[in-house]
C-alpha positions in Angstrom: 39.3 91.3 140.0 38.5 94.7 138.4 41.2 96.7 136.2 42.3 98.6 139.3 42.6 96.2 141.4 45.0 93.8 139.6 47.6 97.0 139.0 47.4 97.6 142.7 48.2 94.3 143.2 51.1 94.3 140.7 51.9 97.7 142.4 52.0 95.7 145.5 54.0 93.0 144.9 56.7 94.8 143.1 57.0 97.1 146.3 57.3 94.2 148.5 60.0 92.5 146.0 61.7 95.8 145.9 62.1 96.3 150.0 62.7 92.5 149.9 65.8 93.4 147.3 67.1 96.2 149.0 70.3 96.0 150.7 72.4 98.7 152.9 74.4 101.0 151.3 77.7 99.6 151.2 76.3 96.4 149.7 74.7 98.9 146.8 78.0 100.5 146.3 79.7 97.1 145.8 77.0 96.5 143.2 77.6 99.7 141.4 80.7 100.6 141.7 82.6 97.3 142.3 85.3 96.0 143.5 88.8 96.3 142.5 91.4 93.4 142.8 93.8 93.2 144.9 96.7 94.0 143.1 94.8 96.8 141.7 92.9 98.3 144.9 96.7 98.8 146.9 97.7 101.7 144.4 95.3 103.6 146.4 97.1 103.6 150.0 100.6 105.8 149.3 101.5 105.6 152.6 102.3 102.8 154.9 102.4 103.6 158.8 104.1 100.4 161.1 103.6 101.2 164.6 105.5 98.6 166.3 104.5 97.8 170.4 106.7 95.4 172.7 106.3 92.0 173.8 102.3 90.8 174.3 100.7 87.8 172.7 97.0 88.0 171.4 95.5 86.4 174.5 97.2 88.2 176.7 95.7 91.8 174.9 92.7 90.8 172.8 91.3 87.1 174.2 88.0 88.5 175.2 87.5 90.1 172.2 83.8 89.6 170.8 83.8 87.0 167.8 87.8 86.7 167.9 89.5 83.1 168.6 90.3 84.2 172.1 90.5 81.9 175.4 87.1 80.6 175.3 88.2 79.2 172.2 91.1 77.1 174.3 90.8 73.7 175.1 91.4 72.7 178.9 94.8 70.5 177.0 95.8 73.7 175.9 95.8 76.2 178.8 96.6 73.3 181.9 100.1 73.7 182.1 102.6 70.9 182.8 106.3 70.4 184.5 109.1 68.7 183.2 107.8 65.0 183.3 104.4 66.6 181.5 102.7 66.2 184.3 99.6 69.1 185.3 100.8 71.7 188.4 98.3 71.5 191.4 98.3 75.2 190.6 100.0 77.5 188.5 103.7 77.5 190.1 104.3 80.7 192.1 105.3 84.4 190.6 108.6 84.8 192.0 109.4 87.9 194.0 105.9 89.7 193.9 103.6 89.9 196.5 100.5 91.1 194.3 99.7 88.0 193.4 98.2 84.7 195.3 100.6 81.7 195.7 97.8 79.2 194.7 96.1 80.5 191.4 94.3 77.5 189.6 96.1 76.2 186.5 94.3 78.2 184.3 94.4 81.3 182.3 93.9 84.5 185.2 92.9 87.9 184.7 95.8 90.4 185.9 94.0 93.7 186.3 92.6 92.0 189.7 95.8 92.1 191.3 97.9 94.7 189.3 96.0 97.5 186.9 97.1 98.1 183.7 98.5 101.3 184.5 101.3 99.7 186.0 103.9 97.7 184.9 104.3 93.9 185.6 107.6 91.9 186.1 109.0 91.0 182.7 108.4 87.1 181.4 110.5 84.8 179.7 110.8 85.6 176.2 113.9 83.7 174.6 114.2 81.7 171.1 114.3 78.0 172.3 112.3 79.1 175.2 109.9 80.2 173.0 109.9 76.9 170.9 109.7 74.8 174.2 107.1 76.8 175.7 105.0 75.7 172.4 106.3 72.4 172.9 105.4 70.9 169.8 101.7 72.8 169.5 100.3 71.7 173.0 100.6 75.0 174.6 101.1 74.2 177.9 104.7 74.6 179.0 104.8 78.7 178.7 104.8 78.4 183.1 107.5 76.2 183.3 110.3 77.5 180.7 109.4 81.3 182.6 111.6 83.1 185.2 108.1 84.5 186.4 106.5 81.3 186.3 102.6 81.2 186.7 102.4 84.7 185.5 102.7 84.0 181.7 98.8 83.0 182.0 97.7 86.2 183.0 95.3 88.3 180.7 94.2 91.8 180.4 90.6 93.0 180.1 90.4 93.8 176.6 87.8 96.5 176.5 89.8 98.7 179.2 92.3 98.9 176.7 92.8 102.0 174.7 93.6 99.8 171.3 90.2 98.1 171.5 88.0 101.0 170.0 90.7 100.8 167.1 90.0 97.0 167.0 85.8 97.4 167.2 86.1 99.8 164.2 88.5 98.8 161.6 90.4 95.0 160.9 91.5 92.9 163.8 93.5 90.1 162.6 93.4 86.7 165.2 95.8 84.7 163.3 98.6 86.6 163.4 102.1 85.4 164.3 105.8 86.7 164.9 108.1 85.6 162.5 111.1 83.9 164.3 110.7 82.2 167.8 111.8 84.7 170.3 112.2 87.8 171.5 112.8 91.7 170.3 115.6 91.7 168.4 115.4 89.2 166.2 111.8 90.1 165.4 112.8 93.2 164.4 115.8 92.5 162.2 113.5 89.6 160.4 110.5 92.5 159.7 113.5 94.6 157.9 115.1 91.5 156.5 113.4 88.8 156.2 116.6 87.4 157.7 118.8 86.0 160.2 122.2 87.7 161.4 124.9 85.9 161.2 128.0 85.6 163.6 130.7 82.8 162.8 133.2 83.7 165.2 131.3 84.5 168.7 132.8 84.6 171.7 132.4 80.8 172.8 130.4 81.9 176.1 127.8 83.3 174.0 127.2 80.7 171.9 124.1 77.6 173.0 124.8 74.2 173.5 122.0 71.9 172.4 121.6 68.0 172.7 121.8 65.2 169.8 118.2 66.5 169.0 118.2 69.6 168.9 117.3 70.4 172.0 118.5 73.2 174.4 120.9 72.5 177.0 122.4 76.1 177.4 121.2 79.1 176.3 122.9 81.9 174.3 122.9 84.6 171.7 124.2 82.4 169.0 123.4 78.9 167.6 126.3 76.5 167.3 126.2 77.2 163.4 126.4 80.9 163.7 123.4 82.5 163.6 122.5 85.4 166.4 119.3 84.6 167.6 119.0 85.8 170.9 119.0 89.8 172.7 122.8 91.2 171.4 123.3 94.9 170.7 124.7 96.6 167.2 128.5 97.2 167.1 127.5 100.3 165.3 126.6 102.9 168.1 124.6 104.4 169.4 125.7 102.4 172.8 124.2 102.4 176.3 127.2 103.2 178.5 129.5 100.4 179.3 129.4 97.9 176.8 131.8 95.4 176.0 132.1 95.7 171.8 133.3 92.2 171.9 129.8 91.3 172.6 128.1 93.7 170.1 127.1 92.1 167.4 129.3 92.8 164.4 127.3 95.0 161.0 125.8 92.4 158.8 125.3 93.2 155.2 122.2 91.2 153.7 119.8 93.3 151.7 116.4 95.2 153.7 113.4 96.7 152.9 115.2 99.6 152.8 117.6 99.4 150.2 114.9 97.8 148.5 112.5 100.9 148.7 115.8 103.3 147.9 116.8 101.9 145.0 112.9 102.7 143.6 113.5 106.1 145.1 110.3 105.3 148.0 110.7 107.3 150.3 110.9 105.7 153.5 112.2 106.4 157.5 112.3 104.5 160.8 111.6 106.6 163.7 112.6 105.8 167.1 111.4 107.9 170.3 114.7 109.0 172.1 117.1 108.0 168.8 118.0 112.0 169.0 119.7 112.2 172.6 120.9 108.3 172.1 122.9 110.1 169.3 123.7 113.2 171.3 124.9 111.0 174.0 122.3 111.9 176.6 120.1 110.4 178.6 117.1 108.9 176.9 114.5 106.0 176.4 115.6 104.6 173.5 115.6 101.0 173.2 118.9 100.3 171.4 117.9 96.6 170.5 115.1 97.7 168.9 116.2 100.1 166.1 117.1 97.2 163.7 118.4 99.4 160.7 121.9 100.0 163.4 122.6 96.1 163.0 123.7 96.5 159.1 126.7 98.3 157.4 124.9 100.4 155.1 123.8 102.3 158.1 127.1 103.1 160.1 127.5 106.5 161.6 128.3 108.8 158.7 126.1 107.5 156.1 124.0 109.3 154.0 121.6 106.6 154.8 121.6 106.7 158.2 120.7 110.5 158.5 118.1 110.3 155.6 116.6 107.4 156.8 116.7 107.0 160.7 115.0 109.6 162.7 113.0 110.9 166.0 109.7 110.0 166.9 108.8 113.7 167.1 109.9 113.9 163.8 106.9 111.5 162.7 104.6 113.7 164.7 105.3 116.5 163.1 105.7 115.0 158.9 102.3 113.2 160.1 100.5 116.3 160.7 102.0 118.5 158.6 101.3 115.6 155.7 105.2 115.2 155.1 105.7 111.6 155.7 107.6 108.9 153.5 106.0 106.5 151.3 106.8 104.4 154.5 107.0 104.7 157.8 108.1 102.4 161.0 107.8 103.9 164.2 108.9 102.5 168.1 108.3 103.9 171.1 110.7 103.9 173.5 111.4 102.1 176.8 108.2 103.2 179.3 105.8 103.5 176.2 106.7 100.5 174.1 104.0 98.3 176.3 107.6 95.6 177.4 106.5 94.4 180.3 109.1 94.9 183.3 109.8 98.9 182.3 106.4 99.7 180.6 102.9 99.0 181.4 100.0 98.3 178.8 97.6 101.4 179.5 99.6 104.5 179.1 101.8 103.1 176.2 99.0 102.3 174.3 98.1 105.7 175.3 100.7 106.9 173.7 100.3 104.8 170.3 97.3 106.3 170.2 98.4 109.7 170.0 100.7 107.8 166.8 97.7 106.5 165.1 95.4 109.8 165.6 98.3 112.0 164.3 98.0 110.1 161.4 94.4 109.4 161.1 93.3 113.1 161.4 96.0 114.6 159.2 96.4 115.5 155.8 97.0 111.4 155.1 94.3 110.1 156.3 92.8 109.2 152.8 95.7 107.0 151.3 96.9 105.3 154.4 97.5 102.0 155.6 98.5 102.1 159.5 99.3 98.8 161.0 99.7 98.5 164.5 101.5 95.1 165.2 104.3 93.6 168.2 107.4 92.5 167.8 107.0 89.5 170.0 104.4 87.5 172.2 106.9 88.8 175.3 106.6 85.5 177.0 102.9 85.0 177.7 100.7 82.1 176.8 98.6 81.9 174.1 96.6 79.1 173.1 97.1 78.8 169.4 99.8 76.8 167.8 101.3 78.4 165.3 101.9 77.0 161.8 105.2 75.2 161.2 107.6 76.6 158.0 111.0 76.6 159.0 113.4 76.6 161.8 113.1 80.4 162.6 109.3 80.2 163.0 106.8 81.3 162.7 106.3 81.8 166.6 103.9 82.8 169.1 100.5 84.7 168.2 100.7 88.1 168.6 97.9 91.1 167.9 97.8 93.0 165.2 95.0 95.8 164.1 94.8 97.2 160.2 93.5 100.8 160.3 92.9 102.4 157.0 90.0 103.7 154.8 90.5 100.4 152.9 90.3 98.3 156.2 87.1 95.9 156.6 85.3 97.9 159.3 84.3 95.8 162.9 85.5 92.8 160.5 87.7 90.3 162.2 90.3 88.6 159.9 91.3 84.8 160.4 94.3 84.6 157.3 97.3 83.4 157.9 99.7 86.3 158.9 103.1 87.0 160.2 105.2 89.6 160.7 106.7 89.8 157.7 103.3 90.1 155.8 104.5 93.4 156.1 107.3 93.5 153.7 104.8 91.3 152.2 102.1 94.2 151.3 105.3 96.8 150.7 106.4 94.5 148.2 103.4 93.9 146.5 102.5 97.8 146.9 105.9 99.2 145.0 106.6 96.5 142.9 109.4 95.3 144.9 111.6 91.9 145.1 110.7 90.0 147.8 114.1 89.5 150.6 113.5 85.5 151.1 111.0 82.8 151.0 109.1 84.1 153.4 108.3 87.5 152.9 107.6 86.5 149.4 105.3 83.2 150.6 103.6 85.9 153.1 99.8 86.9 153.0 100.2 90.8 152.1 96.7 91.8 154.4 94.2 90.8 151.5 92.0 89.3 153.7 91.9 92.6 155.8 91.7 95.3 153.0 88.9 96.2 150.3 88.8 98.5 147.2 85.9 100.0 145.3 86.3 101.7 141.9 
């Protein structure tokens, strides 16, 4: 081999090993740039954005989403549902008092949009605290049909890539382990995201109060437990009201600390907005939700506070500090009743719809750079899922629930399997500001670091 010939060569081979070395660009940036830690990285978001939907669990919304632990992933002992003696139905027992759907559908998940689009609403489902825990029953899955006043339809599903949430899922972090933190329904869920917490109501009215067995099982239903804790759907004795309630069975103004004083008392800025919460005050008619505005359950937020008018607003007030780049260190946002995707009065398609119009306000305005948006539900609203979730304390964690992470420090098309719950919220605020965590759980909670990445 001549002179020449052995630097082409040389030439050659390092070319090869060179393309062989080369990797896409974000792979070079981690390599130059680096990474940040975690702890490090979350100074960069300076504004937090819940948007908080109504009532659907992860299979319900996102179980055939590509790569996700969706119902493929279920197990036949999982999704065959069972009666009282645990013994398999035939076929899933009938949908009571709706015609849309076939008396005999096989005892197996179904897909809804076949018999009712999801531009329409479907009757409500069963979504109670001890339901909830026997629907589980103990991990199997498979008693969601029978604890249901709508019976077979707590299998149903919803084509996940008609939905308007699933380009949000393709491009930035869905996470498939994700769970709401107390068994249950709307109310509670919310007071826990704020509190990390359960009200507390010693002297109920003795008709609203459950009656369980020697183990702990329920016999009656009701708001409160037998020791005193609210657990089930009860309205704040602090107005606003929807007309004719009966205050003895409004739930009295607890006083445990929330994310909120915690963020005032580091002067964050902060503010829950509520779609309708302006007429609810005016006294007009309106579609706010009045269980679902959890700051109206505490004291330090009576009519009259400076609290309450600094820190509980409008949804159109959001719209406009999101476009105008005015909002608080963090936000909480809810859509009211025929938006909020509850099942009953709202249906999935144009109340995801209008979330959208939430996250785009956000992700086109003048925060788009330093924002963490994540778009979670309260509560699994009744329907099966096939995932047990993990077991901490009495409260839960309950059924999985979906929940997207949008941000410019979100993995992108990245699907995240951590542990989650609700209250990995407070979780990330926490962590973010420097703030002391409310209980054990927002403070043993995964704060998104398996969803989120920084670069120097």
């Amino acid at each position: 081999m001549t002179g020449r010939q052995l630097i082409i060569s040389m030439l050659t081979l390092w070319l090869i090993g060179g393309c062989a070395a080369f990797k896409p660009q974000e792979n070079s940036q981690q390599l130059t740039k680096g990474k940040l830690p975690f702890e490090e990285g979350i100074k960069k978001i300076n504004h937090v954005v819940v948007i908080y939907m109504e009532n659907h669990s992860f299979d319900n919304l996102f179980g055939e989403f590509e790569g996700a632990n969706g119902i493929k992933n279920a197990k036949k002992e999982n999704y065959t549902q069972v009666d009282e003696q645990g013994k398999p139905y035939h076929t899933l027992p009938e949908i009571p008092r709706n015609s849309s759907f076939p008396t005999d559908l096989p005892n197996a998940p179904f897909n809804i949009d076949q018999y009712i689009t999801a531009d329409k609403a479907t009757p409500d489902v069963t979504h109670q605290f001890y339901h909830n825990i026997m629907q589980i029953n103990d991990g199997k899955m498979n008693q969601f049909a029978l604890h249901n006043q709508s019976k077979g339809l707590a299998m149903g599903y919803y084509t996940t890539k008609n939905l308007p949430f699933y380009p949000y899922a393709k491009k930035y972090t869905l996470a498939d382990n994700f769970f709401q933190s107390v068994f249950g329904g709307s109310y509670i869920n919310h007071v826990y995201m704020i509190a990390a917490d359960i009200p507390v109501w010693h002297n109920a009215p003795a008709s609203m109060i459950a009656e369980l067995d020697n183990k702990g099982r329920m016999i009656k239903s009701g708001v409160v437990t037998p020791d005193g804790y609210a657990i089930n759907h009860v309205l704040p004795r602090n107005p606003p009201h929807p007309p004719k309630v009966n205050v003895e069975k409004l739930l009295p103004p607890q006083s445990m600390p929330t994310i909120g004083e915690r963020l005032s008392e580091k002067d964050i800025s902060w503010a829950w907005y509520s779609e309708g919460w302006d007429k609810a005050v005016a006294g007009e008619e309106t579609n706010y939700a009045y269980n679902h505005e959890p700051f109206t359950y505490f004291e330090k937020y009576a009519p009259g506070t400076a609290a309450r008018k600094e820190h509980l607003k409008d949804e159109n007030d959001f719209l406009k500090a999101a476009k105008e780049g005015n909002l608080p260190s963090v936000s909480f946002v809810k859509p009211g009743q025929g938006y909020d995707e509850h099942p009953g009065s709202s249906a999935v398609y144009p109340s995801e719809e209008h979330a959208v119009k939430l996250i785009d306000a956000v992700m086109e305005g003048p925060h788009a750079d330093d924002v963490l948006v994540i778009l979670t539900y309260d509560e699994f609203g009744g329907w099966w899922d096939h995932v047990a979730p993990p077991i901490i304390d009495r409260w839960g964690p309950g059924s999985r629930i979906p929940a997207i992470i949008i941000s410019p420090f979100a993995k992108k098309g990245y699907i995240d399997s951590t542990q989650y719950e609700t209250v990995s919220i407070l979780a990330f605020i926490e962590h973010r500001w420097g703030l002391d965590p409310l209980s054990k759980r927002d403070k043993n909670a995964n704060p998104f670091r398996g969803a989120l990445e920084f670069y120097k």
